[in-house]
N, C-alpha and C positions, 0 to 999 in steps of 0.2 A: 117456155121462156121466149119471149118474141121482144125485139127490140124496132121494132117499125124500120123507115125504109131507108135506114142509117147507111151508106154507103165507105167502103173505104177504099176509096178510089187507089190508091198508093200499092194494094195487094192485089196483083196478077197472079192466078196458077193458070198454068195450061190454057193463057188466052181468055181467063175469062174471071170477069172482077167479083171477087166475093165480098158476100156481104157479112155483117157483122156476126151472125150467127153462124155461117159456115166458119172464119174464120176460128169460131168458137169451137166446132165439131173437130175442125185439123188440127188443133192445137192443145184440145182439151187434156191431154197428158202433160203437159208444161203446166198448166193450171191447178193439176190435180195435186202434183207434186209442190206447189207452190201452199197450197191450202191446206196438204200435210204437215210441209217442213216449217212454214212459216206463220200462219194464218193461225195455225191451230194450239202453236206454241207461242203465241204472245199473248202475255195477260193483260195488255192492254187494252186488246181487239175486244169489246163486248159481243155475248151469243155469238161466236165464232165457229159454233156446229150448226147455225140456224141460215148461216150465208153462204151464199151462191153467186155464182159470174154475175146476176144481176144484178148483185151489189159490190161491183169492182166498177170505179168509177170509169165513164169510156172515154177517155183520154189515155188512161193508165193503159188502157187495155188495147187500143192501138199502138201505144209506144213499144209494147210487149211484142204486139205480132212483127211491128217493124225490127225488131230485135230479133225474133226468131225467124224472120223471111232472111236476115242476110246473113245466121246463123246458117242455115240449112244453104243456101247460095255459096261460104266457103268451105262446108264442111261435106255436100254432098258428094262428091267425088271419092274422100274417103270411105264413108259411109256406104257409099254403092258395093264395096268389096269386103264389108264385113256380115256379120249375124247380128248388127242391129233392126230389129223393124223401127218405122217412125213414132209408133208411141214410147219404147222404151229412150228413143233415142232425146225424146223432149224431155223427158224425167231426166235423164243424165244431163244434158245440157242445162238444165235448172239444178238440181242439184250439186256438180260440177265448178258452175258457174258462181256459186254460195257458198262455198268447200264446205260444203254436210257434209264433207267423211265419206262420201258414196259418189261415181260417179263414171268417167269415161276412163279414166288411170285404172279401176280394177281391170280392165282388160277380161270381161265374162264374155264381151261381143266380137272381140277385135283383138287383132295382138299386139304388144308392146309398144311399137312403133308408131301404130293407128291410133291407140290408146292416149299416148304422149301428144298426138299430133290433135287432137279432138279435144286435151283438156285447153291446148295453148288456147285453140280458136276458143274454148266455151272460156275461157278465163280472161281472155282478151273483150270480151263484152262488161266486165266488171260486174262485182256484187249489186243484187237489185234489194230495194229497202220496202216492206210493205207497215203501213200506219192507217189507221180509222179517223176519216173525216169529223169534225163539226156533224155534217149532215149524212153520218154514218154509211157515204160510202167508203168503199176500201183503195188506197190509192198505193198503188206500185211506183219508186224511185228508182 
C-alpha cells in the first residue's frame, strides 16, 4: 500500500516527522480494532471485508492519529507502569473510547486505579462515528 509523498507534518515521534504510512504501521492496532468493531458490523458499509486503510479517507485518518498522538501524550506516563504493550494499548483506547463492553476498566494490564484512570482519558476523546462516502471512501467522525 503506498500513499506517495503525503506528509503529515503535525506528527513528530522521536524528532523525526512521519509519514503517512509509518503513521499507519504505529497505529495499525487502533485501526484494526476499529475495522473489527465497527467497519465490519455496519450494514451500511458496502464489501466491508474487501477494504483496507486505503480506503479510509486521509483526512479521517489524520484526525485519528492526531487523536491518538495526544491520547498517548496524556496517558503515557500511566501506561509506562503497567503490562500494556502499545498495540494492545490502541485496541483499548478505541475500544474504550466506543464503550464496546471491552476495554481499559477490565484492568487485564493495569490495576484498578490505572484502569479507571486510562478509561477517563480514552473517554474524554469522545465516541468516533465511521460511514461510507458517495465516493466509497470510508470516513471516521
Amino acid at each position: 500500500m503506498e500513499f506517495g509523498p503525503l506528509r503529515i507534518n503535525m506528527r513528530h515521534y522521536k524528532g523525526h516527522v512521519m509519514t503517512l504510512k509509518e503513521n499507519l504501521n504505529y497505529y495499525s492496532d487502533y485501526f484494526e480494532a476499529l475495522f473489527f468493531a465497527d467497519i465490519s458490523c455496519d450494514s451500511e458499509i458496502e464489501n466491508y471485508d474487501e477494504l483496507g486503510f486505503a480506503d479510509i479517507n486521509k483526512e479521517s485518518l489524520v484526525k485519528q492519529f492526531d487523536q491518538l498522538d495526544a491520547f498517548f501524550e496524556k496517558a503515557d506516563s500511566i501506561l509506562e507502569n503497567t503490562d500494556y504493550d502499545h498495540g494492545q494499548a490502541c485496541h483499548d483506547f478505541f475500544f474504550t473510547r466506543n464503550g464496546h463492553g471491552v476495554g481499559f476498566w477490565e484492568n487485564d494490564h493495569c490495576n484498578e486505579e490505572q484502569g479507571k484512570a486510562l478509561t477517563e482519558i480514552a473517554q474524554s476523546f469522545g465516541e468516533v462515528y465511521t460511514y461510507q462516502g458517495d465516493n466509497g471512501e470510508i470516513y471516521i467522525d
